[in-house]
C-alpha positions as CSV (number, residue, x, y, z in Angstrom):
1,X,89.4,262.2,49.0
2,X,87.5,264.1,46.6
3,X,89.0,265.2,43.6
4,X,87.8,268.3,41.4
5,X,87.4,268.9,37.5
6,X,90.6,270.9,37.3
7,X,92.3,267.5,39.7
8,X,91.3,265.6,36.6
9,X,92.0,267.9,34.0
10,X,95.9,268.4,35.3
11,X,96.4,264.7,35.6
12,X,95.0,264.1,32.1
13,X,97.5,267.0,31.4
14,X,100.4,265.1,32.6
15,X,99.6,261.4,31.3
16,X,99.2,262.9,28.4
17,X,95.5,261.3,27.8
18,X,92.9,263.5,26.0
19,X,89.8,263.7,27.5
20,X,86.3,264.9,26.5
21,X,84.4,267.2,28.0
22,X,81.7,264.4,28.2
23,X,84.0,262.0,29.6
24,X,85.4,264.5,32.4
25,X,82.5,264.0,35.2
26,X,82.7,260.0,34.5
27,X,86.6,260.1,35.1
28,X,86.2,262.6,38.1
29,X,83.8,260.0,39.9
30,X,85.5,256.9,39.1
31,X,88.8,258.0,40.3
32,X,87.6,259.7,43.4
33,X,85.6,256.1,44.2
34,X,89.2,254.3,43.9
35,X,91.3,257.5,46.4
36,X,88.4,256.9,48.9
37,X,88.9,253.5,48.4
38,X,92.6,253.0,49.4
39,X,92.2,255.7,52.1
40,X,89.8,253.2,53.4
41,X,92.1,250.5,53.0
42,X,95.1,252.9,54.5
43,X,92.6,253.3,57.9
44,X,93.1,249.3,58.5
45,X,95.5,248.8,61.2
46,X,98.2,246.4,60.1
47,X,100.7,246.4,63.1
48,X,101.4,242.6,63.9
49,X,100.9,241.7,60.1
50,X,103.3,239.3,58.2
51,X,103.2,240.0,54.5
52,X,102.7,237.0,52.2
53,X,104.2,236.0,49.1
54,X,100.9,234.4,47.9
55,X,97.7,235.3,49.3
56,X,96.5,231.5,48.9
57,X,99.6,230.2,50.4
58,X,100.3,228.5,47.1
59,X,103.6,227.1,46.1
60,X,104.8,227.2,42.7
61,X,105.1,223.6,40.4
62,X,108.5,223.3,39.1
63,X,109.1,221.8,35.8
64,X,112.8,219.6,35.5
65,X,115.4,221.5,33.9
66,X,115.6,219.8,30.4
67,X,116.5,221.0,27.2
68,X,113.0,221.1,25.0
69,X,114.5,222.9,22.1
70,X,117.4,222.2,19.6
71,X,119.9,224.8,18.5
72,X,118.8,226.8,16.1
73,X,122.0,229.8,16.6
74,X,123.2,229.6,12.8
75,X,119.9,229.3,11.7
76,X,118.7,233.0,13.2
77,X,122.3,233.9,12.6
78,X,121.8,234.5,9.5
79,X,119.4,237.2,9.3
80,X,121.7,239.0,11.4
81,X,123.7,242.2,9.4
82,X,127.6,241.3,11.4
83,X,127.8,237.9,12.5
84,X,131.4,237.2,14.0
85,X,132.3,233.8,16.3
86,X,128.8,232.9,16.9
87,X,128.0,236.4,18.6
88,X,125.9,239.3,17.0
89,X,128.2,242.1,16.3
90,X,126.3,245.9,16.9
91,X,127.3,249.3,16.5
92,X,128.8,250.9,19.3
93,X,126.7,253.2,21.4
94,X,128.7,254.6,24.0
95,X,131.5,256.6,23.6
């Protein structure tokens, strides 16, 4: 897939990125490189295929479930505005 200076332009139009005119062939090229890239990546047939969680087959290390920190609740409590209970009080949002 090819795209065209006015491809680029509109999708510059709708992320909302400002290009230059100097920067508008670069983008046009690079962009069209990575479409024909996943079209060619599309054309692989994948029937038969089991996806992977980890593409090395790796498992994750676990670390043991202990407390590393103190309590520190009152102490960053009392930056807080409303404070009631141990629990931040905020302004109601919905009606």
């Amino acid at each position: 897939m090819s795209l065209q200076r006015e491809d680029v332009e509109k999708i510059a139009h709708l992320a909302r990125i400002e290009l230059s005119e100097a920067d508008i062939p670069r983008y046009t090229d690079n962009l069209s490189s990575i479409f024909e890239f996943i079209e060619q990546l599309n054309s692989v047939d994948t029937k038969g295929i089991v996806p992977m969680a980890h593409p090395l087959d790796a498992v994750a290390r676990l670390r043991p479930d202990m407390v590393s920190e103190t309590d520190q609740r009152v102490h960053f409590q009392q930056n807080a505005p409303l404070v009631e209970a141990g629990l931040y009080l905020v302004p109601k949002v919905i009606e």
